[in-house]
C-alpha positions as CSV (number, residue, x, y, z in Angstrom):
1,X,-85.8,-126.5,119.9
2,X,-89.0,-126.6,118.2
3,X,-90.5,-123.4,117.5
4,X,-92.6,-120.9,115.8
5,X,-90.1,-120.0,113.4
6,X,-88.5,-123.3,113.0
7,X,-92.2,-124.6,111.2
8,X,-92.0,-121.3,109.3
9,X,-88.5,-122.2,108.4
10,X,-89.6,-125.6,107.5
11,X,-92.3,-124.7,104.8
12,X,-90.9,-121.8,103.5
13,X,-88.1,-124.2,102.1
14,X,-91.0,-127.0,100.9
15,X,-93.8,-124.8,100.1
16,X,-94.4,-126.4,96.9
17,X,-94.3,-130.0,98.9
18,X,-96.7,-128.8,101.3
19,X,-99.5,-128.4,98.7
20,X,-98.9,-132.3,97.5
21,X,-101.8,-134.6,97.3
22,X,-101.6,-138.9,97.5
23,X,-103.1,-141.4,96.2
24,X,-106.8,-142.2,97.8
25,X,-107.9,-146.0,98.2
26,X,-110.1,-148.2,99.5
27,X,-110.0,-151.4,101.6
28,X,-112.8,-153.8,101.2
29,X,-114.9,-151.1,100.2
30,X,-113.9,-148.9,103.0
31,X,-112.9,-145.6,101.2
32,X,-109.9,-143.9,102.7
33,X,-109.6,-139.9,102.1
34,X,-106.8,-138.9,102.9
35,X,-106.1,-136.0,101.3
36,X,-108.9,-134.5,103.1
37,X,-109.3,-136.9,106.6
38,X,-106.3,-139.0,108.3
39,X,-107.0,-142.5,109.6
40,X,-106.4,-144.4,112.5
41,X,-104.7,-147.7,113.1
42,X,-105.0,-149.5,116.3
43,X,-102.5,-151.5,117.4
44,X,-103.1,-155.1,119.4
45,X,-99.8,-157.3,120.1
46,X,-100.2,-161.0,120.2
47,X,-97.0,-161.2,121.4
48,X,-96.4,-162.0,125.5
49,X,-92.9,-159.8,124.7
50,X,-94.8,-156.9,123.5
51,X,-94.0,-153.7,126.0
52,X,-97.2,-152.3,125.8
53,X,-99.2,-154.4,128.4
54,X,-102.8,-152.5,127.4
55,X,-102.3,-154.0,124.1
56,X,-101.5,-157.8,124.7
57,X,-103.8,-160.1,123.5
58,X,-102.6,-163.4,124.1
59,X,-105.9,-165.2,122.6
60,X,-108.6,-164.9,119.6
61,X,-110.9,-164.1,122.4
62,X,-109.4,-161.4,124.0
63,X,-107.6,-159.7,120.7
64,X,-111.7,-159.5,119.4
65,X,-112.7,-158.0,122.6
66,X,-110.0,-155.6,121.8
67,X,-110.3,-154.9,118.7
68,X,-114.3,-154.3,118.9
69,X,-113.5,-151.6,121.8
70,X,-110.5,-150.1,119.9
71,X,-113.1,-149.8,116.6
72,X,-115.5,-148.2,118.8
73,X,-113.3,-145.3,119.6
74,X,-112.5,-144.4,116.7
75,X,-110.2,-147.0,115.1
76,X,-110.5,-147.2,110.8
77,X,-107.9,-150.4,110.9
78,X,-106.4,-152.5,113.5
79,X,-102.8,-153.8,113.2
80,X,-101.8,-157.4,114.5
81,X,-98.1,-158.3,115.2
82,X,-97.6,-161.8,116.5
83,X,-93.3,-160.6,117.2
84,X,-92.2,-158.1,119.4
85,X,-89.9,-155.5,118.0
86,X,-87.7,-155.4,121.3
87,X,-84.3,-157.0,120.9
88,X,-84.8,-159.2,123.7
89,X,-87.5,-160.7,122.4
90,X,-87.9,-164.0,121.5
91,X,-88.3,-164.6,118.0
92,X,-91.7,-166.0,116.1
93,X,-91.0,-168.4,113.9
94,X,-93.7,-169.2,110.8
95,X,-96.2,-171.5,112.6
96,X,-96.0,-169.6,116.1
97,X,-97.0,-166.4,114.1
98,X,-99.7,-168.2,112.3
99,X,-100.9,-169.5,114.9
100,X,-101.2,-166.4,116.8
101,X,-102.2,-164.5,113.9
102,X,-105.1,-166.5,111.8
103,X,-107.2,-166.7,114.2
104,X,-107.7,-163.4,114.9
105,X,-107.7,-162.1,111.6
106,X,-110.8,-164.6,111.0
107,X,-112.4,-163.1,113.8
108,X,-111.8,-159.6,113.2
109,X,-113.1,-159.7,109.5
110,X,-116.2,-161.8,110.4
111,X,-116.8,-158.9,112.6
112,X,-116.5,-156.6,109.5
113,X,-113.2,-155.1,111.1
114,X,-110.4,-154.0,108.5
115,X,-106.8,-156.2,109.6
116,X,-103.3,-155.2,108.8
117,X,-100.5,-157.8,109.6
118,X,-97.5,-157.0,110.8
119,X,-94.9,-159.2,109.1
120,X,-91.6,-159.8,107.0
121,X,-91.9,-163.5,106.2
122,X,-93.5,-164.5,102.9
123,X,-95.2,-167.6,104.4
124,X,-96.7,-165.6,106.8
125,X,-98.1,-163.2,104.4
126,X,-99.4,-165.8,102.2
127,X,-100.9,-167.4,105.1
128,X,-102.9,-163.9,106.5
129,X,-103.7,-162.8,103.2
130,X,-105.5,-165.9,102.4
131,X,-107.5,-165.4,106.0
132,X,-108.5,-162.2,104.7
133,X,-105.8,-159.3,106.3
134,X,-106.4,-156.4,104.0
135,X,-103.0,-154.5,104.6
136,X,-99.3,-155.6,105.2
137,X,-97.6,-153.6,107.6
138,X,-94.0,-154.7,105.8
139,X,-91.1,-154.4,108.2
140,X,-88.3,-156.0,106.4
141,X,-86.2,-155.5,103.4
142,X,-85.5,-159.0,101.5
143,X,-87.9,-161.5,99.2
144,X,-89.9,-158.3,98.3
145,X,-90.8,-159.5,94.7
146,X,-92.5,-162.2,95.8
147,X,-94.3,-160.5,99.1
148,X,-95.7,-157.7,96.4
149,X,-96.9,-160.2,94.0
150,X,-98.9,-161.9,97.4
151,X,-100.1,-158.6,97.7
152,X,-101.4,-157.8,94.1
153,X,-102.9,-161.0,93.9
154,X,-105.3,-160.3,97.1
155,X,-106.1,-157.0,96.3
156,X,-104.4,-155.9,99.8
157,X,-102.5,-152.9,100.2
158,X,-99.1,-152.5,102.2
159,X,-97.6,-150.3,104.7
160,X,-93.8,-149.8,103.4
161,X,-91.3,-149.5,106.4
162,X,-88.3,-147.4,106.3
163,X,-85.9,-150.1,107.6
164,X,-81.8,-149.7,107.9
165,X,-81.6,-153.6,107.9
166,X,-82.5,-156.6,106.6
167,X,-85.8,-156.4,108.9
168,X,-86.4,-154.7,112.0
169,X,-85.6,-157.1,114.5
170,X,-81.7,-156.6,112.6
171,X,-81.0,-153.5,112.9
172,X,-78.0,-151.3,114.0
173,X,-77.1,-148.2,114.3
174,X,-78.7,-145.4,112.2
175,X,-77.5,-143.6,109.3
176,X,-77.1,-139.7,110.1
177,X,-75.2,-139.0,107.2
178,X,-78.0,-136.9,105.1
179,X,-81.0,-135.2,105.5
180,X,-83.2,-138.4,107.2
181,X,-86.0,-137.0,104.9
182,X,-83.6,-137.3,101.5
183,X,-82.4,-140.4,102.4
184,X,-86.3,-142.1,103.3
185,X,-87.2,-140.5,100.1
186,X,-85.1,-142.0,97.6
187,X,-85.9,-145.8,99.7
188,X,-89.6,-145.5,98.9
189,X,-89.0,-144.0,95.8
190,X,-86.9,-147.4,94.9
191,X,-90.0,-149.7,96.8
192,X,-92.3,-147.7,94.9
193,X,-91.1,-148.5,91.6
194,X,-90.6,-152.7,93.2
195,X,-93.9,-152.6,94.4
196,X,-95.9,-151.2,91.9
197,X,-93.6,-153.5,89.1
198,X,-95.5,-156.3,90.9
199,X,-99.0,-154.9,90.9
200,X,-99.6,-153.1,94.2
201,X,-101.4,-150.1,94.4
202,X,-102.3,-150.0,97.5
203,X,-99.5,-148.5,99.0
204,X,-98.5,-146.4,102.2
205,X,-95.1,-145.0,103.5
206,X,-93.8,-145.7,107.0
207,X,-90.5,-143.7,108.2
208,X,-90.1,-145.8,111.0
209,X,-89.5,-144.0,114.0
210,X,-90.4,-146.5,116.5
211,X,-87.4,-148.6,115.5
212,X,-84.6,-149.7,118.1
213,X,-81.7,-148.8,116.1
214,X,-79.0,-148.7,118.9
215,X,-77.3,-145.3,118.5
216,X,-80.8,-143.4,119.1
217,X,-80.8,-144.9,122.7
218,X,-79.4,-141.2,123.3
219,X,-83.4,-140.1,124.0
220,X,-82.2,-136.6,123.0
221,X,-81.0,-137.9,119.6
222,X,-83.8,-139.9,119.1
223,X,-86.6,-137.9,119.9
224,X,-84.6,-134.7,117.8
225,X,-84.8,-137.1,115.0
226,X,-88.0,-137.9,115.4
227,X,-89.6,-134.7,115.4
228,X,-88.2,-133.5,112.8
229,X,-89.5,-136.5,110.4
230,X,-92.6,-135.9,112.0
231,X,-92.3,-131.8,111.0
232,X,-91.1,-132.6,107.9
233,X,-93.3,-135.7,106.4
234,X,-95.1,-133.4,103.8
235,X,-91.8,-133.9,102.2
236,X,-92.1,-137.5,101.6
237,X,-96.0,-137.0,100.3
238,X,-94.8,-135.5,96.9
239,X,-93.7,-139.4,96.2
240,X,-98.0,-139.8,95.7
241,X,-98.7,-141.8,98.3
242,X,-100.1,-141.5,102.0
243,X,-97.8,-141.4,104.7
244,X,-98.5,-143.7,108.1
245,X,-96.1,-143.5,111.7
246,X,-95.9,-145.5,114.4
247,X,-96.5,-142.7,117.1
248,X,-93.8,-143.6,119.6
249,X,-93.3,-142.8,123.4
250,X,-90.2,-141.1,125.1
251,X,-90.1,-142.7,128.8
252,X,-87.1,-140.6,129.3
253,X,-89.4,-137.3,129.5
254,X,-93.1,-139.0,130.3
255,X,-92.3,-141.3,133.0
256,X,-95.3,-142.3,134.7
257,X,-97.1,-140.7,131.9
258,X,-95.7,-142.6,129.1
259,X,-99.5,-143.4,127.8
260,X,-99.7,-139.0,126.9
261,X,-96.5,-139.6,125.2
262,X,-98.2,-140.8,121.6
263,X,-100.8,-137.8,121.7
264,X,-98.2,-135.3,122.1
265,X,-96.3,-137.2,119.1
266,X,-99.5,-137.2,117.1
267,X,-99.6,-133.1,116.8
268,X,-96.3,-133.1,115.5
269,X,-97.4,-135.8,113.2
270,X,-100.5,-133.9,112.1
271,X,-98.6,-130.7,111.7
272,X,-96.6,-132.8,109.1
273,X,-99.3,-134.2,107.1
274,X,-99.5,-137.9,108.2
275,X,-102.1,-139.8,106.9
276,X,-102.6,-142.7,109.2
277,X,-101.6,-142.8,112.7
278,X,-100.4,-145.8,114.0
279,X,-101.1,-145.6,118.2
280,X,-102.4,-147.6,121.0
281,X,-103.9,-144.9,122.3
282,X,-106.9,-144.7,119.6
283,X,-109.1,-142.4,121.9
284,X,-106.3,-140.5,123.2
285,X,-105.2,-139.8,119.1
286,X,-108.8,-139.5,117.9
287,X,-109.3,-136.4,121.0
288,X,-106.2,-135.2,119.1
289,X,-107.2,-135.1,115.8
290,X,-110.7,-134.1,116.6
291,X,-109.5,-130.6,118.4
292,X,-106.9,-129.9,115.7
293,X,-110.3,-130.3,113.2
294,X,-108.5,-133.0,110.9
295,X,-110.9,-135.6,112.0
């Protein structure tokens, strides 16, 4: 049960962490604060698999439209995924993921909109960096030596996942056997030290709590484990660099309601320091932020 004395509990253990400060960027110019202002990231799926239906896009056309109204509210970045993360899904292969995804990003920077790619292939990478994406939202574990040096060379900054698995879309069960925070920790420490070996320095942190690892299908499990990453992220922050979740959306206790679901998350995620919000519900996070006073 999260209480008043839990959070007490919390930083009374961390208080040091709590007073850590990360790294600041920009992004074509865009300056990002985040030690004293979160971001947003909106979120359009190019995928017809994609859960979400008020985010399918399934053309240029209508993923611009999007975008422009999701920039409007209050959006600093949109994210693009041209796979579904469901394990039903049917799986993208290189060309059906550039095709989905290059035209958009074209049309999205022309319209002087900021683009990060969701993606764990190299090709791909190569491919959206060279259409202009700014960010890679990394969601896999393997050829990271060569995705970083992609990076580098583009001047592009990437979102690191938190991934038990070769990528997301290959995943299992998850790994309670430590403090979730501990075990995150010394991961991004070790992507940290691959990324930055390769040039990047343009990094962010991603726990990845919006994973389908098969164990947390318990909602009580998962959504226990998920608050507490989102309570305890300030923890991960002393690693020096900004932290980003994927707010995610507990139909087991929203129902009908499912679209509040990420602006409830997003307080517990604010309490915790995060530093980019991930959401489809940009307005929804942005009324969020704006009454907590962080925005």
């Amino acid at each position: 049960m999260l209480s008043l004395e839990h959070l007490a509990e919390v930083v009374e253990k961390n208080r040091p962490s709590a007073k850590a400060r990360v790294k600041e960027f920009a992004l074509e110019g865009r300056h990002f604060a985040f030690n004293s202002r979160p971001a947003i990231m909106g979120v359009i799926n190019l995928s017809p698999d994609s859960w979400y239906r008020e985010s399918v896009c399934l053309t240029a056309e209508a993923a611009l439209r999007r975008a422009m109204i999701l920039h409007a509210q209050g959006a600093d970045i949109i994210d693009i995924g041209a796979e579904s993360t469901l394990a039903r899904a049917t799986r993208a292969d290189d060309a059906t993921q550039n095709r989905r995804l290059l035209p958009v990003i074209k049309s999205l920077r022309a319209a002087g909109i900021l683009v990060s790619v969701e993606t764990y292939q190299p090709s791909v990478t190569r491919a959206c960096l060279e259409a202009g994406a700014n960010l890679l939202n990394l969601t896999g574990t393997g050829e990271t030596d060569e995705i970083f040096r992609l990076v580098a060379a583009h001047d592009a900054g990437v979102i690191v996942c938190y991934v038990q698995g070769p990528n997301v879309r290959e995943v299992g069960e998850f790994d309670f056997t430590a403090d979730p925070i501990s075990m995150m920790y010394e991961y991004f420490a070790r992507y940290i030290e691959i990324a930055t070996k390769n040039g990047v320095e343009k990094i962010l942190l991603d726990p990845g709590l919006g994973f389908y690892y098969r164990n947390l299908e318990d909602s009580a499990v998962r959504v226990r484990h998920q608050m507490t990453v989102f309570i305890n992220t300030f923890r991960l922050r002393t690693l020096g660099f900004p932290i980003c979740h994927a707010l995610p959306h507990a139909f087991e206790y929203f129902g009908d309601e499912v679209r509040c679901a990420e602006p409830f998350f997003a307080v517990l995620a604010a309490l915790g320091k995060t530093d980019l919000f991930r959401t489809h519900e940009v307005p929804r996070i942005k009324a969020v932020l704006d009454t907590l006073g962080i925005c």
